[in-house]
C-alpha positions as CSV (number, residue, x, y, z in Angstrom):
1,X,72.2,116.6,65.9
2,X,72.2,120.4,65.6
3,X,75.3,122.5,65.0
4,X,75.3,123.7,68.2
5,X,75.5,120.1,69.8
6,X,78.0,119.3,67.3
7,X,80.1,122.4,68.7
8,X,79.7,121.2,72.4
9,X,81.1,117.3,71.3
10,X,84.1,118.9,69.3
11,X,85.0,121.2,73.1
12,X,84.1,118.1,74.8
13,X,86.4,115.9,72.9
14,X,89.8,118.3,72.7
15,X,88.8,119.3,76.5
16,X,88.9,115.5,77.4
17,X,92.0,115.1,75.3
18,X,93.6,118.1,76.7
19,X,93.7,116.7,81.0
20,X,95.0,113.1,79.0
21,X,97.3,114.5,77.0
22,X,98.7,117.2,79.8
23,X,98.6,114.4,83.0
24,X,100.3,111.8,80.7
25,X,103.2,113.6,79.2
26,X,103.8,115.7,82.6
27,X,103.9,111.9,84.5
28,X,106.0,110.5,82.0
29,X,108.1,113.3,81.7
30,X,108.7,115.1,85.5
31,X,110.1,111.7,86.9
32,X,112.2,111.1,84.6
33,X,114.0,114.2,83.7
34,X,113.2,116.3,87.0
35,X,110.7,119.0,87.6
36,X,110.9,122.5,89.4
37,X,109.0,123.4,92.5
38,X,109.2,127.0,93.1
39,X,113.6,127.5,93.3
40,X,113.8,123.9,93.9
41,X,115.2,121.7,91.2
42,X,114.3,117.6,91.9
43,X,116.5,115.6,89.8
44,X,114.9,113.0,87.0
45,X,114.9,109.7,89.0
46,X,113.0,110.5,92.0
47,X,111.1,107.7,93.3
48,X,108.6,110.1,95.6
49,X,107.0,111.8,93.0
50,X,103.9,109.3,92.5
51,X,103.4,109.4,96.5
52,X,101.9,112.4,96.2
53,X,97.6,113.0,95.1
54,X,97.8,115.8,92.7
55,X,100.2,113.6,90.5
56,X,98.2,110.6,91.1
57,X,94.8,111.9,91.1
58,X,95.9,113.8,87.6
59,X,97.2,110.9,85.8
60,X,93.9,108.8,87.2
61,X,92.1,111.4,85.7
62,X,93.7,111.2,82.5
63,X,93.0,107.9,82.2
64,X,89.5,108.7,82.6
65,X,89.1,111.6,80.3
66,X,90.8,108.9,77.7
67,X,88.1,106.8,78.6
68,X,85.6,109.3,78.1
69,X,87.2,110.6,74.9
70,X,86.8,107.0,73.5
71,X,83.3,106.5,73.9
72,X,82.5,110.7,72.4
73,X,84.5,109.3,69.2
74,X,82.2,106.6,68.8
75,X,78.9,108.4,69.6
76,X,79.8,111.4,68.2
77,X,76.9,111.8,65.3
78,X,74.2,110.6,68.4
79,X,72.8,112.7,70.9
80,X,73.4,110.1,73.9
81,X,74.7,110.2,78.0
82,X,77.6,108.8,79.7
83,X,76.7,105.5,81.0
84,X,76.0,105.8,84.8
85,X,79.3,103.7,85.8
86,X,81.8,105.7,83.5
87,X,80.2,109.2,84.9
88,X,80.7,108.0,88.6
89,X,84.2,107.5,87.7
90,X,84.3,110.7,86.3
91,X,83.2,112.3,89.4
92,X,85.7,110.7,91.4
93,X,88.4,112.2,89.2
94,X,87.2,115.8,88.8
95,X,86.5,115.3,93.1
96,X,89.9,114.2,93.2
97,X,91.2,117.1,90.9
98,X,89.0,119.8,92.8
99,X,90.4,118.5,96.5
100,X,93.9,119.2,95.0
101,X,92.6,122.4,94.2
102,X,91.0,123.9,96.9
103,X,93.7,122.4,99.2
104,X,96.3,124.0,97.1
105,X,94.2,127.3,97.4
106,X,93.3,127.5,101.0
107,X,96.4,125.2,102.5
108,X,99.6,124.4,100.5
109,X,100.0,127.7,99.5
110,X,99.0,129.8,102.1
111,X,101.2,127.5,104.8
112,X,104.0,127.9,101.9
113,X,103.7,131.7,101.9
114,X,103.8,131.7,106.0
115,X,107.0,129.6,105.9
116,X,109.2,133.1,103.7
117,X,108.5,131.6,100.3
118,X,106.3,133.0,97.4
119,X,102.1,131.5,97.5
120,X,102.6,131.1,93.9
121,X,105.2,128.7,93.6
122,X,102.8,126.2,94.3
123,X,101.4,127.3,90.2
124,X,104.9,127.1,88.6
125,X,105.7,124.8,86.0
126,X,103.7,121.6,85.5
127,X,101.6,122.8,88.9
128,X,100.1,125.4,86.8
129,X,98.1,122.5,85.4
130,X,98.0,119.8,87.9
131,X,97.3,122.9,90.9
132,X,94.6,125.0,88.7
133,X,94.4,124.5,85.0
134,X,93.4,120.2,85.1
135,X,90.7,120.7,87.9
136,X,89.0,123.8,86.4
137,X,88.8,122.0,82.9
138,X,87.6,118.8,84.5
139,X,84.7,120.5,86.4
140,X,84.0,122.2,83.5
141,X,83.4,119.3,81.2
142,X,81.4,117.7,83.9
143,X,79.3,120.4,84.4
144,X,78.4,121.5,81.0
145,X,79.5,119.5,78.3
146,X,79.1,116.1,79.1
147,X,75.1,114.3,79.4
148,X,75.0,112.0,82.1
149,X,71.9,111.2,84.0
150,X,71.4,113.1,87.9
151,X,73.5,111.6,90.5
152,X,72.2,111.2,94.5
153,X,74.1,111.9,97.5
154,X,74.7,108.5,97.6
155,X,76.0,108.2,94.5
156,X,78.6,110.9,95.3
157,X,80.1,108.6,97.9
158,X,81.9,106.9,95.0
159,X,83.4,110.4,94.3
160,X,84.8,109.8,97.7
161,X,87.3,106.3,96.8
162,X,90.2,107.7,95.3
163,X,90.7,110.0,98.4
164,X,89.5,107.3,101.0
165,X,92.3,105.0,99.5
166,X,95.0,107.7,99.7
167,X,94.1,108.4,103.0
168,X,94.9,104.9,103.9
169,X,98.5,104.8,102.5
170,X,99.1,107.9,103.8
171,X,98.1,107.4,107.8
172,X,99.3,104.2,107.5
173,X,102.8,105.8,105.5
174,X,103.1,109.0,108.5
175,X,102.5,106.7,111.2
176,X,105.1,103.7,110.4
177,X,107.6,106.5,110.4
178,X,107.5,108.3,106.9
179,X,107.5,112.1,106.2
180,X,104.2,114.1,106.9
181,X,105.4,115.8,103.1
182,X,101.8,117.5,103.3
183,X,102.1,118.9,106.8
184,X,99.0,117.7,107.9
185,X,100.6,116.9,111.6
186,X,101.7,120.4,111.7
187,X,105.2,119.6,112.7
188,X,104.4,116.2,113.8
189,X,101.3,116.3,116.4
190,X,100.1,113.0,115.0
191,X,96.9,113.2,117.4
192,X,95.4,115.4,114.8
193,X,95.4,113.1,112.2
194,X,92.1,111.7,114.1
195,X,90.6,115.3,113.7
196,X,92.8,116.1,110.2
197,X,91.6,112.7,108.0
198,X,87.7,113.0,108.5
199,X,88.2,116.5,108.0
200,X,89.4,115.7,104.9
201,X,87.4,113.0,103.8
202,X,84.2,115.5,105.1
203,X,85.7,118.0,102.7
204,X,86.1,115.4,99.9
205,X,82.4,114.0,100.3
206,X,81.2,118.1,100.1
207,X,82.6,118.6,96.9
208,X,81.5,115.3,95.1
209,X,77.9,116.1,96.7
210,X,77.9,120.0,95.6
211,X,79.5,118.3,92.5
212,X,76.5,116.3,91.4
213,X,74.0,118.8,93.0
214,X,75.2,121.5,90.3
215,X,75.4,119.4,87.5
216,X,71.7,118.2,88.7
217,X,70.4,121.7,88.6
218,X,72.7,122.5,85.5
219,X,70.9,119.5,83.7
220,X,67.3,120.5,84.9
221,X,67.6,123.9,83.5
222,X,69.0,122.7,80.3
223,X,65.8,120.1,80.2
224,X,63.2,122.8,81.0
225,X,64.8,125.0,77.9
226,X,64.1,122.7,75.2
């Protein structure tokens, strides 16, 4: 293994330990002694916080990045790729963690600014990593400093389950008489959520599929330099 190689393994490893470390201690730490949400102050205690998919698709992701931080320890003097089952379940994380992103981007924050309030209160705080910081790392690793082999479109559906399952409890959640807390009803017109969920889950597939298509080409380039 070159130095250069070596290099890429050491970023890998304190990238991978970086989403753990940040998604554990932020899980662990907002419920129980409260977090800030723009001038908002929620109390430690709050039972809603894990109801929501940035803080649950962050802390998955954690988990996998932990995961994925094991096995680089112990094949860290080999030149070697993610087995094919750990990097589908890395793709569903950094789909996960790039839905949360682009939502946040073009949705949360935009319909947060139209509402009097400041678009960047939705990067405050612990946001700033769960909102931006987490799913531009994640991609980032997956892209360029992990080996795994190509993934095919339908491969990418498995990028697709932590959203498809959330979408479940939530539908299921809004229509039994809970709180639309994402405002995908727009003030309660539940006959969008037909048009609203496979939106969503459209949106979700796209990103997994551009996902793998980018590492694909990233990887073929990288093959057709050495």
């Amino acid at each position: 293994m070159d130095k250069k190689q070596l290099v890429i393994k050491i970023i890998a490893l304190l990238a991978n330990l970086f989403i753990f470390v940040s998604a554990t201690f932020i899980c662990i730490n907002a419920p129980i002694n409260g977090y800030r949400f723009g001038d908002i102050v929620v109390p430690g205690g709050d039972p809603s916080y894990f109801r929501y998919f940035t803080n649950l698709s962050n802390l998955y992701m954690g988990i996998v990045s932990f995961a994925i931080s094991i096995y680089l320890i112990k094949n860290f003097k080999k030149d070697f790729y993610l087995p094919k089952w750990l990097r589908i379940v890395e793709l569903s994380g950094v789909t996960s963690l790039m839905l949360t992103f682009f939502t946040v981007l073009l949705f949360l924050a935009p319909t947060h600014a139209m509402n009097g309030n400041n678009y960047f209160d939705m990067y405050l705080n612990d946001m700033f990593f769960f909102h931006f910081l987490n799913p531009l790392v994640a991609i980032f690793i997956f892209l360029v400093l992990v080996k795994g082999d190509k993934l095919n479109y339908k491969e990418a559906l498995f990028g697709m389950i932590p959203m498809v399952l959330y979408a479940i409890f939530y539908t299921i959640f809004v229509l039994t008489g809970g709180d639309d807390f994402y405002g995908f009803t727009f003030g309660g017109k539940f006959y969008l959520l037909p048009i609203v969920i496979p939106v969503m889950l459209l949106v979700t597939y796209l990103i997994s599929f551009l996902s793998s298509l980018l590492y694909n080409v990233i990887f073929k380039n990288k093959q057709e330099q050495n």
